[in-house]
C-alpha positions in Angstrom: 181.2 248.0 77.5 181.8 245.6 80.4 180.8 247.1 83.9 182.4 250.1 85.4 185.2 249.2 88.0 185.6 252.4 90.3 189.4 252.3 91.3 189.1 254.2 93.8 186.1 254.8 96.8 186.4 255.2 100.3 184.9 254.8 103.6 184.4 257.3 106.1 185.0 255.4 109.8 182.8 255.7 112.7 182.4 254.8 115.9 181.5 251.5 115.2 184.0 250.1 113.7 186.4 250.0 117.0 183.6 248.3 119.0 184.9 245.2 116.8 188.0 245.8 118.7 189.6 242.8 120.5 188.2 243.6 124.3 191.7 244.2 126.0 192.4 246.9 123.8 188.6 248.6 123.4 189.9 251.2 126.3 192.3 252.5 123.6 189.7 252.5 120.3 189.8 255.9 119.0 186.8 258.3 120.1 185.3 261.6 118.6 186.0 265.1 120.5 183.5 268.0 119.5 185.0 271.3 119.9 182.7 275.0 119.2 182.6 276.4 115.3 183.9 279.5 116.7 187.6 278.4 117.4 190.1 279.0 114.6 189.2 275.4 113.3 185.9 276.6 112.6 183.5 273.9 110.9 186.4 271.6 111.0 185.4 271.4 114.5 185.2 267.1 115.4 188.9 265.1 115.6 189.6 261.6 116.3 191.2 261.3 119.7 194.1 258.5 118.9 196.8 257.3 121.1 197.1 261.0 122.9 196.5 263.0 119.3 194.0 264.4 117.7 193.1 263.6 114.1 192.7 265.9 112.0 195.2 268.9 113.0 193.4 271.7 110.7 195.8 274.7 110.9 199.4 275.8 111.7 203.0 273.3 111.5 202.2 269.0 111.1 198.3 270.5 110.2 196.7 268.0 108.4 193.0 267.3 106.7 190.9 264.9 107.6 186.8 263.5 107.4 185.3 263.0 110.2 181.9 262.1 111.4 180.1 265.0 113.9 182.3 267.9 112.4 180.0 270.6 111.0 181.8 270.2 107.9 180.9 266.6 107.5 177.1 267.4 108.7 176.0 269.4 106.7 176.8 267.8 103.4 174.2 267.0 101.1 175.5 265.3 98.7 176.0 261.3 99.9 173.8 259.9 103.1 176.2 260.0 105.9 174.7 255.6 106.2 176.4 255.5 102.5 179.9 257.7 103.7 180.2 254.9 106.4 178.9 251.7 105.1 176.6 251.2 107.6 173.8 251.5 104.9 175.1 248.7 102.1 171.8 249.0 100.3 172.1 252.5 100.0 175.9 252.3 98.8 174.4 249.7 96.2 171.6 251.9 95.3 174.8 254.7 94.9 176.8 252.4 92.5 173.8 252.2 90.1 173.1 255.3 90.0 176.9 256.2 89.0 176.9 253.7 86.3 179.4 251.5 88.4 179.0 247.7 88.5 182.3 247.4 91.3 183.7 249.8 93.2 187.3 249.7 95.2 186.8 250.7 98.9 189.9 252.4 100.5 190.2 253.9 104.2 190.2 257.5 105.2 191.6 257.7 108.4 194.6 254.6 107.7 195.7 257.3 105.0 197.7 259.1 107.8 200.2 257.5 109.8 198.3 256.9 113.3 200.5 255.5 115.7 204.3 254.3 116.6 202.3 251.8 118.9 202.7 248.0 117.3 200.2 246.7 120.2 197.6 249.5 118.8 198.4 249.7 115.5 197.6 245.9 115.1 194.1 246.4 116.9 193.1 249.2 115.1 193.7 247.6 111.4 192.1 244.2 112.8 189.1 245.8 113.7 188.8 247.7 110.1 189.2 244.8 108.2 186.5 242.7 110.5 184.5 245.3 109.7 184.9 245.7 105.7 185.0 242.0 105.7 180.9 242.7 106.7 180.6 245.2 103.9 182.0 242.7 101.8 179.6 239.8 102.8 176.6 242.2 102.5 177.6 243.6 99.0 177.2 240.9 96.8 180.1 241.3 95.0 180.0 244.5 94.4 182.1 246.0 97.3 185.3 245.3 97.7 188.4 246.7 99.4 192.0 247.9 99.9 193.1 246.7 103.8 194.9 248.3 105.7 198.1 246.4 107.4 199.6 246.8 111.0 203.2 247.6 109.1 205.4 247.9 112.2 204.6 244.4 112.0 205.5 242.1 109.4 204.2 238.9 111.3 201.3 240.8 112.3 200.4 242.1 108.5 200.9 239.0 107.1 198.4 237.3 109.0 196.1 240.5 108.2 196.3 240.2 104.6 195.1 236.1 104.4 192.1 237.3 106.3 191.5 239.9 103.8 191.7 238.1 101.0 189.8 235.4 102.6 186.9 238.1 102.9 186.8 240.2 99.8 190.1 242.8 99.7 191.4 242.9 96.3 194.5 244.8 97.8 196.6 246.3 100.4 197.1 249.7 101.9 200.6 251.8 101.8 201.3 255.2 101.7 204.2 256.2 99.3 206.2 256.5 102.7 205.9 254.5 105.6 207.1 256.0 108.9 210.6 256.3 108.2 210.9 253.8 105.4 211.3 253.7 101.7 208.4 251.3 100.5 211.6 249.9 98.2 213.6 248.9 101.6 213.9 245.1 101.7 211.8 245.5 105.3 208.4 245.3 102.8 209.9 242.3 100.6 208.0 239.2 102.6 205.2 241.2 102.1 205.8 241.9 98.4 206.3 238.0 98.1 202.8 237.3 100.0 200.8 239.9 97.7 201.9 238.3 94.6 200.9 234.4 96.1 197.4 235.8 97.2 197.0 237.9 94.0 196.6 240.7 96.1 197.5 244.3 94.5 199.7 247.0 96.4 197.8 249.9 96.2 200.3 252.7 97.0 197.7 255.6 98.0 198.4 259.2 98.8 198.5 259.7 102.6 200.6 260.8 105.2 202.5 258.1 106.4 205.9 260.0 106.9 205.5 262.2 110.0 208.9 263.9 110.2 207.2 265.3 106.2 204.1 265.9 107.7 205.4 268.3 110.8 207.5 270.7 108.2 204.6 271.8 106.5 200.9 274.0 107.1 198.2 273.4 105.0 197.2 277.4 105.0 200.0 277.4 103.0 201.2 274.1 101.1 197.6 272.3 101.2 197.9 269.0 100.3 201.0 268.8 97.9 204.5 267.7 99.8 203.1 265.8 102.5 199.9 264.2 101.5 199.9 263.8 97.4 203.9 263.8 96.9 204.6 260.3 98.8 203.1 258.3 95.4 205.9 259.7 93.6 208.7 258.9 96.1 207.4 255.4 96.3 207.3 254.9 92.2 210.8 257.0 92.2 212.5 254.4 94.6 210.9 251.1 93.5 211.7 251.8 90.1 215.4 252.8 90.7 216.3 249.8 93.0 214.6 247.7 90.1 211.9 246.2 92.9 209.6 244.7 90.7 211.6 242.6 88.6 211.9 240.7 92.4 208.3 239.8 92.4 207.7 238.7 88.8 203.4 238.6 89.4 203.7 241.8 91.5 201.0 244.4 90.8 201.7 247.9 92.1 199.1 250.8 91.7 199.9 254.7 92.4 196.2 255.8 93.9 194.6 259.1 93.8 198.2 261.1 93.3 197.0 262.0 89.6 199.3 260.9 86.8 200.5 264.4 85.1 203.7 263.5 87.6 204.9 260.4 85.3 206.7 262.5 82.5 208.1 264.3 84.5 209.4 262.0 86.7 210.5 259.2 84.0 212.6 262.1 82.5 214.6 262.1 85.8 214.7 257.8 86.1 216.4 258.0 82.9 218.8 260.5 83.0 219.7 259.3 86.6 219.8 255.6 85.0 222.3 256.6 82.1 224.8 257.9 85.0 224.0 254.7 86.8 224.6 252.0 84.2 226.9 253.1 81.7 228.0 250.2 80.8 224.3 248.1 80.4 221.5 249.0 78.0 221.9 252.5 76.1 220.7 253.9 72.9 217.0 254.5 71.3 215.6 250.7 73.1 216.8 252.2 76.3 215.0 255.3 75.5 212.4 253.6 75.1 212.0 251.5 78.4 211.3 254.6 79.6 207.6 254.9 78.8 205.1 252.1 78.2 206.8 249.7 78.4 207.9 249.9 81.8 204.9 250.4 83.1 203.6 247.0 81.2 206.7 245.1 82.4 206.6 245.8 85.7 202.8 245.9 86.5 202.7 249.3 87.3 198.9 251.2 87.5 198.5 254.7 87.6 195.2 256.5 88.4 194.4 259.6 86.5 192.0 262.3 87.0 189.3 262.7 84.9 190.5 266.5 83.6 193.9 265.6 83.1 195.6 265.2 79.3 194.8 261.6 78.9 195.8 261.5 75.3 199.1 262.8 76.0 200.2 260.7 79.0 198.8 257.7 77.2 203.0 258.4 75.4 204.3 257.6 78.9 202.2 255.1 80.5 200.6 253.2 77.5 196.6 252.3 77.4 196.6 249.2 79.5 198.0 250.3 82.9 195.8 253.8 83.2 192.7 253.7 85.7 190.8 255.9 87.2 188.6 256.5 90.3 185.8 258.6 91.9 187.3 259.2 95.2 183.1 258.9 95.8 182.6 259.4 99.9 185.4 262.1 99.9 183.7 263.0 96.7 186.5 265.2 94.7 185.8 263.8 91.6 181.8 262.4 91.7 180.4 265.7 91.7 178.3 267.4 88.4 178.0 264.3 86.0 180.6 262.2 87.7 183.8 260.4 86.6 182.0 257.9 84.5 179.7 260.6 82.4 183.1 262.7 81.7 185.1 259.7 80.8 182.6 258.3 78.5 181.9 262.0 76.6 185.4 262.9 76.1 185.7 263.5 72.0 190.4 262.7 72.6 189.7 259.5 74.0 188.8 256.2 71.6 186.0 253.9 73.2 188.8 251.4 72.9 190.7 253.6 75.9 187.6 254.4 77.7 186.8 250.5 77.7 190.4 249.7 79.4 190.4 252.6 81.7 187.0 252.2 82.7 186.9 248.3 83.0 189.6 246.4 81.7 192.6 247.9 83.4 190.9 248.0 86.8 189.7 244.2 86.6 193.5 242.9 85.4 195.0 245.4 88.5 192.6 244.6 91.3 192.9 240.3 90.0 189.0 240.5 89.7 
């Protein structure tokens, strides 16, 4: 088997990261309040202080979750070196990857999974100094490391010109949550950036995140968790680019549905279909119709979908097909590295043929990433 491709890692951000902001907006880079343990936050006690809010909110209406450095929470964790969490220790990272079995691993952002500010003038700072900062990861990690970026999206001009310097320094891909502020990531808004992906052979990683505040404020973690504003945007995004047909505009287009599981795709292709019989009832019908509605849409419009290591993998193998399936450790947040990690479970699964275990493992990643 080739080397392991981790599909999905992340980053936790620290303080120095914004002190690669430009110097006119450094008096607006995001700083760390610490607040007692004995408030009803409780060891969720340390928030990033951005543009007038505070992020994480742990509790009550638009509450939200969040990793950040200095909360007690984050402090006393024992199971990755807070230098490894925040990349300020490569060699430690590197030493990490080997010890996971992982050759490459795919870096994403933690805190550019919520939506931080309406500000363009801020927003554009804050993504430039991420990606100056990943783009020293990348020219430490000899090859290893590379990275999702994160784009200034109020901003077309402005994200263009982030995504060359990405891809100039290592990204194999760009951020978006499954909602962006108030838009559908299928709105023609995104297009020039869809167009500029597929030139640089960049990959749009569609990560769960909370990039739709008006979701975000209906809804208290106490009660809903994650689910409807957090892990739900994935599926609205795959929902409206494949109704509207999106990717058969960008021919070379690769689009990826991140860390929002995959158990979602039956269910959701047996809506597409249905809605698409009412929609076209004069165009394709019949058993090849039916049939679109599985593998092979996935293969013919580039569409990658990360699974969890516990899910049925045999049975949404009908839906999504062998080649497009990934999967990730979500190592730094650490959901799925823990016990024997994602590569151990993968590779000692009895339902799964060491042909699938080869293209989930490394194959799929490689062709989805352009590595």
């Amino acid at each position: 088997m080739r080397g392991v491709v981790d599909a999905d890692t992340h980053i936790i951000e620290h303080p120095g990261i914004w002190e690669l902001m430009d110097e006119a907006m450094y008096p607006r880079r995001p700083v760390i309040l610490k607040a007692p343990s004995d408030t009803l936050y409780k060891d969720v006690n340390a928030f990033w202080l951005i543009d007038g809010e505070i992020f994480p909110r742990p509790v009550g209406k638009g509450s939200f979750g969040l990793h950040v450095p200095g909360a007690d929470r984050e402090e006393t964790r024992q199971d990755v070196p807070a230098g490894v969490r925040f990349l300020t220790d490569v060699e430690g990272r590197l030493r990490a990857l080997d010890e996971r079995e992982v050759e490459i691993e795919i870096i994403y952002p933690t805190l550019f999974i919520m939506y931080l500010t309406n500000d363009v003038e801020l927003e554009v700072a804050l993504c430039r100094a991420y990606n100056r900062y990943m783009a020293r990861v990348w020219a430490q990690g000899r090859g290893r490391l590379r990275w999702v970026a994160p784009l200034p999206l109020r901003s077309i001009t402005e994200s263009l010109r982030e995504m060359h310097v990405a891809k100039e320094h290592g990204a194999v891909g760009v951020l978006f949550r499954g909602v962006e502020g108030d838009r559908s990531l299928a709105e023609p808004y995104f297009f020039p950036l869809y167009e500029e992906a597929s030139r640089l052979n960049l990959a749009v990683c569609i990560h769960t995140g909370a990039g739709a505040p008006a979701i975000t404020r209906l809804f208290d973690v106490r009660y809903s968790h994650v689910v409807p504003h957090v892990r739900m945007q994935p599926l609205i995004a795959f929902g409206d680019l494949v109704r509207t047909r999106v990717p058969e505009r960008f021919p070379e287009l690769r689009i990826g549905f991140i860390e929002a599981a995959a158990s979602w795709v039956p269910y959701l292709l047996h809506l597409l279909r249905r809605a698409s019989k009412a929609q076209f009832k004069v165009g394709p019908s019949g058993p090849e119709w039916d049939e679109w509605w599985g593998p092979k849409l996935f293969r013919d419009y580039r569409l990658y979908i990360a699974c969890e290591a516990d899910e049925d993998i045999p049975y949404l193998l009908n839906y999504i097909g062998e080649d497009n399936l990934l999967i990730g450790s979500d190592y730094g947040h650490q959901d799925q590295s823990r016990d024997d990690g994602v590569v151990a479970t993968i590779k000692r699964r009895p339902d799964l043929s060491e042909r699938v275990k080869e293209k989930m493992l490394t194959i799929n990643p490689r062709v989805f990433y352009g590595l």
